[in-house]
N, CA, C and O of each residue as an XYZ file, in Angstrom:
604
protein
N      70.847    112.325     -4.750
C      72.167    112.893     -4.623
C      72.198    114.229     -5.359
O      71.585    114.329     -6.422
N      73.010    115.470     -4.756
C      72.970    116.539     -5.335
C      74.569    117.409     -5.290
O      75.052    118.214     -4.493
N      75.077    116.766     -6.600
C      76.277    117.279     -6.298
C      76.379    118.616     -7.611
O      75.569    118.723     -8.532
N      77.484    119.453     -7.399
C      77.418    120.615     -7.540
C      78.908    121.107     -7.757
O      79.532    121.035     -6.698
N      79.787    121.661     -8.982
C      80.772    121.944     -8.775
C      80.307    123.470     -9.613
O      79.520    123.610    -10.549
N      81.186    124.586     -8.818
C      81.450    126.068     -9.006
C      82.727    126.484     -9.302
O      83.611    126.192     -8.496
N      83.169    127.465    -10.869
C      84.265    128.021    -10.662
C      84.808    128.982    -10.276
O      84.030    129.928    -10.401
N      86.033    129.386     -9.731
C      86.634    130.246     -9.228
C      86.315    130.973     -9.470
O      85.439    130.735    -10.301
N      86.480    132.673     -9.188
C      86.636    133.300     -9.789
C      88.069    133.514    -10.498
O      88.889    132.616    -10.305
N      88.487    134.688    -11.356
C      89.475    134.629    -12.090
C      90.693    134.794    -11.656
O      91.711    134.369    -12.203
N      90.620    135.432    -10.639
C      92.105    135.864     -9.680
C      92.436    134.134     -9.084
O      93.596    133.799     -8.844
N      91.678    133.500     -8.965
C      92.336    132.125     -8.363
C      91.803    130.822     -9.662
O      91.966    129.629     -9.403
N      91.333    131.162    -10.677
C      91.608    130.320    -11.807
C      92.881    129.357    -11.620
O      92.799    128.136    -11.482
N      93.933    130.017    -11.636
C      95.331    129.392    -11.719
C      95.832    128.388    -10.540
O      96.812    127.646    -10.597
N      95.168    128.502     -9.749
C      95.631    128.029     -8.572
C      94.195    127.018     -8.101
O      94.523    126.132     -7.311
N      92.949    127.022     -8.402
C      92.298    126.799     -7.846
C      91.525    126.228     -8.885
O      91.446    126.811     -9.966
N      90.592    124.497     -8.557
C      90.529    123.995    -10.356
C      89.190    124.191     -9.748
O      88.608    124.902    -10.567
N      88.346    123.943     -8.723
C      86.898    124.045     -8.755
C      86.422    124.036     -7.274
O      87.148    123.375     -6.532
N      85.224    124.706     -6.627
C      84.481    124.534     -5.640
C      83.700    123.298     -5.507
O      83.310    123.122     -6.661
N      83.312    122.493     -4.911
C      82.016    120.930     -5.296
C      81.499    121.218     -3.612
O      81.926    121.768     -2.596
N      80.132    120.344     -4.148
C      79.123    120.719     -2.869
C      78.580    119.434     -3.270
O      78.224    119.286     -4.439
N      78.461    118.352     -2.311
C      77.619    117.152     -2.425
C      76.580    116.871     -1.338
O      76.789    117.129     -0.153
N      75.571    116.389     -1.751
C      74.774    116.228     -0.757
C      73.904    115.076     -0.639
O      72.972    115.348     -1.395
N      73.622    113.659      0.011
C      73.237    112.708     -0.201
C      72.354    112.363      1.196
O      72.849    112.199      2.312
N      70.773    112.288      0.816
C      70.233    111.978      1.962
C      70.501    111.072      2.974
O      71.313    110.470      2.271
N      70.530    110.363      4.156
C      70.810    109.419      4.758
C      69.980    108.553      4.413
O      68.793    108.681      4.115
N      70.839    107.363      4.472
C      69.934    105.866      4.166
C      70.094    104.719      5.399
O      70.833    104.379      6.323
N      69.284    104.504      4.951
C      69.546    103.062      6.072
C      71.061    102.326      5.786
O      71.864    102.025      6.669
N      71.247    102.106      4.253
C      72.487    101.216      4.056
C      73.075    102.378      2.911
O      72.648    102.801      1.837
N      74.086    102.603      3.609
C      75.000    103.182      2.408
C      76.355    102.185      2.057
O      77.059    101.463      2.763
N      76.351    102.411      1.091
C      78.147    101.303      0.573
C      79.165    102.494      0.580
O      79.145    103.712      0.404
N      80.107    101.461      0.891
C      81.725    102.174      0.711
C      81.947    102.439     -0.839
O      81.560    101.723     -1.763
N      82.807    103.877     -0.934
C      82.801    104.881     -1.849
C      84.051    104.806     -2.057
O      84.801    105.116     -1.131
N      84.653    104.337     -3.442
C      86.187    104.439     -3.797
C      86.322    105.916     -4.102
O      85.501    106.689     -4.596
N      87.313    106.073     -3.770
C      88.069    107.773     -4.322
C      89.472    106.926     -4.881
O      90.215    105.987     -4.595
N      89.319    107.634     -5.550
C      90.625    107.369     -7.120
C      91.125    108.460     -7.334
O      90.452    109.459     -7.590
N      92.642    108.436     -7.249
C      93.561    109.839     -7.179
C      93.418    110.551     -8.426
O      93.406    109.931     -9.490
N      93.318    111.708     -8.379
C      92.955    112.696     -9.335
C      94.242    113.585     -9.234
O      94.798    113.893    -10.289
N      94.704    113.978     -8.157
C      96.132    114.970     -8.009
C      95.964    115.756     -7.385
O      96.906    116.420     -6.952
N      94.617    116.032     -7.054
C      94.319    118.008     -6.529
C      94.584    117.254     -4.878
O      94.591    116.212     -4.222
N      94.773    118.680     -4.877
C      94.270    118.787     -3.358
C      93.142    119.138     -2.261
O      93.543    120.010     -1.490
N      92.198    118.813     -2.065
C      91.174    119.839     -1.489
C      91.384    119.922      0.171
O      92.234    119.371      0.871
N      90.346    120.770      0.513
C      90.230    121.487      1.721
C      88.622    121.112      1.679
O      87.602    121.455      1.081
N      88.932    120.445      2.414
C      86.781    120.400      2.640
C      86.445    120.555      4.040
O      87.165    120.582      5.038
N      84.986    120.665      3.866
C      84.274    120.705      5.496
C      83.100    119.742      5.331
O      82.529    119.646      4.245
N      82.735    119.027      6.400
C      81.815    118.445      6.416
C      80.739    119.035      7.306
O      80.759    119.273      8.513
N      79.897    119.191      6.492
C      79.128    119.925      7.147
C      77.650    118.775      7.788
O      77.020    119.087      8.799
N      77.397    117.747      7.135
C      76.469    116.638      7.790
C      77.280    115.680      8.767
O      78.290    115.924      9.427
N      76.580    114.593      8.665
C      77.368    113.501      9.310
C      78.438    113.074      9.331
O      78.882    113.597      8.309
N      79.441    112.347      9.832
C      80.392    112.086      9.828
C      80.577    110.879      8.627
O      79.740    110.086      8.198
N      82.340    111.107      8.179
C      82.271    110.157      7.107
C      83.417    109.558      7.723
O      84.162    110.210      8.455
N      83.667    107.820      7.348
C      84.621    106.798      7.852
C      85.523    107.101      6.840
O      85.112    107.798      5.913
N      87.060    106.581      6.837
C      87.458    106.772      5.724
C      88.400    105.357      6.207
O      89.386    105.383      6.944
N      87.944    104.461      5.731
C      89.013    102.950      5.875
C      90.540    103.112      5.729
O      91.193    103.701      4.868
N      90.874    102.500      6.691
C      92.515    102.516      6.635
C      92.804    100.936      6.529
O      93.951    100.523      6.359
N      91.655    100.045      6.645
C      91.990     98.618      6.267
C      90.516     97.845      5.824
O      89.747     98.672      5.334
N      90.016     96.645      5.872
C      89.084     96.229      5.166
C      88.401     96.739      6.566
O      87.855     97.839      6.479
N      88.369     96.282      7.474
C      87.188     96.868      8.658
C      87.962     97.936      9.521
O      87.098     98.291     10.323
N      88.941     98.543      9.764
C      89.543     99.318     10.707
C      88.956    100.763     10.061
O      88.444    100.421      8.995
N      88.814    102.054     10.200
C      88.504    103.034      9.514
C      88.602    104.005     10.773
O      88.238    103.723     11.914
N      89.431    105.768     10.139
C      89.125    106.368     11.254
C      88.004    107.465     10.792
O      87.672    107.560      9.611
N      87.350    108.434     12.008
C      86.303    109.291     11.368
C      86.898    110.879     10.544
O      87.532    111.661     11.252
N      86.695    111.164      9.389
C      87.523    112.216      8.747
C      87.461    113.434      9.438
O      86.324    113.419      9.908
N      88.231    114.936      9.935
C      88.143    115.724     10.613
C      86.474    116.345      9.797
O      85.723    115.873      8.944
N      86.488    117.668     10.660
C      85.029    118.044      9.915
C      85.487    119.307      9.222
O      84.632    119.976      8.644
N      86.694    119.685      9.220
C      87.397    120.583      8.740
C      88.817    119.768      8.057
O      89.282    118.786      8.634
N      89.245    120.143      7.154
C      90.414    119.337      6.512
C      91.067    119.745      5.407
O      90.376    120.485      4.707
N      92.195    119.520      4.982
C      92.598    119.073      4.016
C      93.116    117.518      3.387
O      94.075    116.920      3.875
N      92.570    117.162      2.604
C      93.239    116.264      2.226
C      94.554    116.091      1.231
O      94.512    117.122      0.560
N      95.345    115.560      0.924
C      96.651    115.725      0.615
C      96.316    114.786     -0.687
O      95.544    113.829     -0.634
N      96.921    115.151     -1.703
C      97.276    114.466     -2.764
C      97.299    112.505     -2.446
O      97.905    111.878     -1.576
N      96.455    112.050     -3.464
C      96.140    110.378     -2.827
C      97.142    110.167     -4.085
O      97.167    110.734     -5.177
N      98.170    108.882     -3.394
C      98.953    108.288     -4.440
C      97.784    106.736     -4.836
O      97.839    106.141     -5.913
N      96.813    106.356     -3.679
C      96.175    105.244     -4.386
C      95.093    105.123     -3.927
O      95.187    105.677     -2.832
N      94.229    104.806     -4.020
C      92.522    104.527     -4.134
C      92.261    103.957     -2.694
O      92.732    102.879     -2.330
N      91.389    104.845     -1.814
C      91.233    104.677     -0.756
C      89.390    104.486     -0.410
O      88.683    105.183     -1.138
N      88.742    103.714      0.500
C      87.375    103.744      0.631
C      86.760    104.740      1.857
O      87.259    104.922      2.968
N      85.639    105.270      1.358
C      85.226    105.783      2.416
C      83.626    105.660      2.344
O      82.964    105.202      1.413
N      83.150    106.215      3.631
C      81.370    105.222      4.054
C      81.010    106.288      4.713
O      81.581    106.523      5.778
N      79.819    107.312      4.149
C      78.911    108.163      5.130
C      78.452    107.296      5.943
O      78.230    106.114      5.683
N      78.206    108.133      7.490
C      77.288    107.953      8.145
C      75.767    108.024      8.782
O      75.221    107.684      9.831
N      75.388    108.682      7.506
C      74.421    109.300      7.862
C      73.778    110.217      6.675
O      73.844    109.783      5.525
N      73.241    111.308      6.894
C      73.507    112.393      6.324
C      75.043    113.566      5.376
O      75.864    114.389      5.783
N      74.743    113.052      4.225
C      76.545    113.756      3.706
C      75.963    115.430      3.091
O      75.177    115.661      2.172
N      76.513    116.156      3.770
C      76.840    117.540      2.949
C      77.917    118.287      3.081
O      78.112    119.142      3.945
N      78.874    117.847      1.910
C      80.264    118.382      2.271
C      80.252    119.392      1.068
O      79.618    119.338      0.014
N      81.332    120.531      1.634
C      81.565    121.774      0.548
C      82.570    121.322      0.526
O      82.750    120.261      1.123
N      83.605    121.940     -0.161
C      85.174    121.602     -0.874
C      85.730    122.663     -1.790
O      84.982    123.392     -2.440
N      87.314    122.766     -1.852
C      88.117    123.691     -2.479
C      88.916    122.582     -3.316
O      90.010    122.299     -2.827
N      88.567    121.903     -4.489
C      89.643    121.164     -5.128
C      90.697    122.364     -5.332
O      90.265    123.503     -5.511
N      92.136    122.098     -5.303
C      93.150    123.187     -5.698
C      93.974    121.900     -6.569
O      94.131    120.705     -6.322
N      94.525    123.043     -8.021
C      95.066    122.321     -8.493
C      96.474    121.623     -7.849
O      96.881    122.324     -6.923
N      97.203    120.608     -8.051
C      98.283    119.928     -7.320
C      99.552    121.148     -7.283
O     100.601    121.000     -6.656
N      99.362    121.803     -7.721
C     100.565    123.012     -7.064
C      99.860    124.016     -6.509
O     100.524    124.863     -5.911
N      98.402    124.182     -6.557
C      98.117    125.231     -6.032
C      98.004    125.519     -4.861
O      97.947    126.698     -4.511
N      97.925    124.138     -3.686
C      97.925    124.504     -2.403
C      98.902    125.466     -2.056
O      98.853    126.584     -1.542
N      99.668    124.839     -2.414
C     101.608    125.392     -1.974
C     101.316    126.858     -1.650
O     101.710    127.229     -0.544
N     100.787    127.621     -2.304
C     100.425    129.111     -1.776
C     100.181    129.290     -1.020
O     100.710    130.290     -0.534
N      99.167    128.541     -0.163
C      98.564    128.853      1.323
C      99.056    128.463      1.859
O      98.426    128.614      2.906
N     100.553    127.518      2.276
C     100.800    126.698      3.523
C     101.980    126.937      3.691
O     102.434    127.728      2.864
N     102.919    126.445      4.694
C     104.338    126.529      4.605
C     104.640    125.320      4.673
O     105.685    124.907      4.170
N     103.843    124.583      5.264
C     104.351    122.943      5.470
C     104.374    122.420      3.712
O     103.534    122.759      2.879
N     105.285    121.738      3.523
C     105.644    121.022      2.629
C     104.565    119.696      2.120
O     104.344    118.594      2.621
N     104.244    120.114      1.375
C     103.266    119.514      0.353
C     102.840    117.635      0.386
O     101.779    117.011      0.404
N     104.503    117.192      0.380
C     104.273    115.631     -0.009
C     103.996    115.471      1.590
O     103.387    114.412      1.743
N     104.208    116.107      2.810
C     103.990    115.863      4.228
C     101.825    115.398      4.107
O     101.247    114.504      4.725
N     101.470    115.979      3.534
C     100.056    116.337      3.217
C      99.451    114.808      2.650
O      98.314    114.410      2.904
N     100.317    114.158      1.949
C     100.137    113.184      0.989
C      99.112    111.726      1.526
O      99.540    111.235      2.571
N      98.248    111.240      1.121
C      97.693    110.175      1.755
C      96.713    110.562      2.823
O      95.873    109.831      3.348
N      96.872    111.403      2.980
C      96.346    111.642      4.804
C      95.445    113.045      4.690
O      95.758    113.925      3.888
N      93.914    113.191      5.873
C      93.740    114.019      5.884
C      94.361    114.771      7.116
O      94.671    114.108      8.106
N      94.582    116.339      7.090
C      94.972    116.918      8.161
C      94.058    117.930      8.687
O      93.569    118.685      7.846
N      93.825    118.050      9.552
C      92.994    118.974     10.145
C      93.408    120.654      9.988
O      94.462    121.152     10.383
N      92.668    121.124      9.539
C      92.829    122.944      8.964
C      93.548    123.603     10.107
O      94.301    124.534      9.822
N      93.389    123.173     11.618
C      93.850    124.031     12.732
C      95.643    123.313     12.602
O      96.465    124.036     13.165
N      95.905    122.746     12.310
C      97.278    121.961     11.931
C      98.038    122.684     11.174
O      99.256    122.558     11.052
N      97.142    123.691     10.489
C      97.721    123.901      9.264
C      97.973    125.452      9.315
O      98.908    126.094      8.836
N      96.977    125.834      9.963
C      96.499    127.549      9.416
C      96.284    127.739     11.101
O      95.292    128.440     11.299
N      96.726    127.449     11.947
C      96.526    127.553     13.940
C      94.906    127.610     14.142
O      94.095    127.866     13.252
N      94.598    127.301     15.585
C      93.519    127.342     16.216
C      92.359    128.161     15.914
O      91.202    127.931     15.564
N      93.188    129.399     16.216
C      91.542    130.668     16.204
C      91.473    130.822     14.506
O      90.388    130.779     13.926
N      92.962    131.035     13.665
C      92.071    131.445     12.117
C      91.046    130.004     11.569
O      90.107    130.345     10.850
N      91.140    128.688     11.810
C      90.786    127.793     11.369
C      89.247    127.682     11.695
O      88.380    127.588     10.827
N      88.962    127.709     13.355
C      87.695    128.293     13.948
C      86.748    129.122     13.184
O      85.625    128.891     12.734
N      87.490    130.114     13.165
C      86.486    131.009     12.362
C      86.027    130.647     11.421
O      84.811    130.553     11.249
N      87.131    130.283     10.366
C      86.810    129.806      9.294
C      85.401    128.670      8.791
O      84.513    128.744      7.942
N      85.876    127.460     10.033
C      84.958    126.374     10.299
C      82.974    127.227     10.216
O      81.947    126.944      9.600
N      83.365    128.268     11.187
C      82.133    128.631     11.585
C      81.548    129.843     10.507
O      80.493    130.380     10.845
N      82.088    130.220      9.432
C      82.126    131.112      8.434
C      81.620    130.166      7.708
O      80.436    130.457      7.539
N      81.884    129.132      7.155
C      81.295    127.701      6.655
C      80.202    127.007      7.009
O      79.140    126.927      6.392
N      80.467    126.569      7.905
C      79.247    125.740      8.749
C      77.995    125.997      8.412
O      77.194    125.275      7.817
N      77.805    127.685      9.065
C      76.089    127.943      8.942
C      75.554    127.896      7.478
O      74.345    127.713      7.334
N      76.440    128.063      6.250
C      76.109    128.569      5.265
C      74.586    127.173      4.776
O      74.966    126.168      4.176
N      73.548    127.264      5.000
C      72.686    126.667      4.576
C      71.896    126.385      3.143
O      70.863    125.726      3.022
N      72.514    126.939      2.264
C      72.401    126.719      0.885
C      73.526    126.652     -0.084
O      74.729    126.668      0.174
N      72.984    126.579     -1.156
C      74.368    126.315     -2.052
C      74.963    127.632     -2.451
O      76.187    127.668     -2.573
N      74.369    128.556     -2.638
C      74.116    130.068     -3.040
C      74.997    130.451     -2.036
O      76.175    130.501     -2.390
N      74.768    130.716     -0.954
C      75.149    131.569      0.541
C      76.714    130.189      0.760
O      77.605    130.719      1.423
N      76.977    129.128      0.459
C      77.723    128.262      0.773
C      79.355    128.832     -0.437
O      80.467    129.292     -0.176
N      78.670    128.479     -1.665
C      79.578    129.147     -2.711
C      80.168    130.726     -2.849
O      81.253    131.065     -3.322
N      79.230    131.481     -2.348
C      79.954    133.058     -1.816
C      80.833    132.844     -0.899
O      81.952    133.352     -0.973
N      80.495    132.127      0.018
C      81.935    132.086      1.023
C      83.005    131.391      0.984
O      84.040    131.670      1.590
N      82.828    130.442      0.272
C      83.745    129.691     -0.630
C      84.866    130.067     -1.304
O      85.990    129.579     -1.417
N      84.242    131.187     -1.793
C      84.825    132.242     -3.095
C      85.858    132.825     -2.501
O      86.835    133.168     -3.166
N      85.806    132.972     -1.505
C      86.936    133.846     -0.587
C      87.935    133.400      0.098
O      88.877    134.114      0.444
N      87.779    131.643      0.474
C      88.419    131.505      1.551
C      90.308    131.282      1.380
O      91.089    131.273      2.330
N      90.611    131.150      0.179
C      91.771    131.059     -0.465
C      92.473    132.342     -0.512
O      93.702    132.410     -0.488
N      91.651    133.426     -0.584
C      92.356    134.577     -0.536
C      92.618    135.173      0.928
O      93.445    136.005      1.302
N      91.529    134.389      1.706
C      92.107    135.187      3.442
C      92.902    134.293      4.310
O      93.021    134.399      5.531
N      93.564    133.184      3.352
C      94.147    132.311      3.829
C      95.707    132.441      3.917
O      96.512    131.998      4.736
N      95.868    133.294      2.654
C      96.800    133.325      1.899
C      97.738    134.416      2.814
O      98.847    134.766      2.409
């Protein structure tokens, strides 16, 4: 496993608590992964395989590959499929609010898909401004930015 968190730079310090980059080879058997509410909000991309994210003991839907996730009020499971390499924008719990107009607690529990949020073509790009980035180096430079061309 190779996980990885980067800070902001200083203009989004305030708004923005850290970049994370995880990366976990595929296995034959992977186990379900508690996430335990922390408050932030992130914006992630998945850039490997798809990840389940349980909505009951066996029901689960597949997470967008672009997203935000919304503030978790309670501890939810989720199960790679495969190959995991996801980048991410933790923002602190008020800091989304800058980039969006939709109302915050709407966000809550649930992931939403970036084109939901920010329309079709800017989200696209974005996706694909992301996507190729094949290292952690070239992944975290573009990272660095995406809060400010969002905004």
């Amino acid at each position: 496993m190779n996980y990885k968190t980067f800070q902001p730079c200083s203009d989004l310090k305030s708004l923005v608590k850290c970049y994370w980059m995880l990366e976990v080879p595929a296995s034959d058997y992977s186990e379900r992964q508690r996430i335990v509410p922390d408050g932030c909000i992130e914006m992630a991309f998945i850039l490997g395989d798809d990840i389940k994210r349980f909505t009951s003991r066996d029901a689960f839907i597949l997470q967008p590959r672009a997203m935000v996730l919304g503030q978790t009020l309670e501890a939810f499971y989720i199960q790679p499929t495969g190959y995991v390499n996801t980048f991410a924008i933790r923002f602190y719990p008020y800091g989304f609010a800058n980039f969006v107009t939709a109302p915050i607690h709407d966000l809550a529990n649930k992931e939403t898909p970036l084109a939901q949020l920010f329309g079709e073509i800017p989200s696209r790009e974005l996706e694909q401004q992301i996507i190729p980035a094949t290292d952690t180096a070239a992944a975290d430079r573009r990272c660095r930015t995406i809060p400010l061309e969002q905004a």
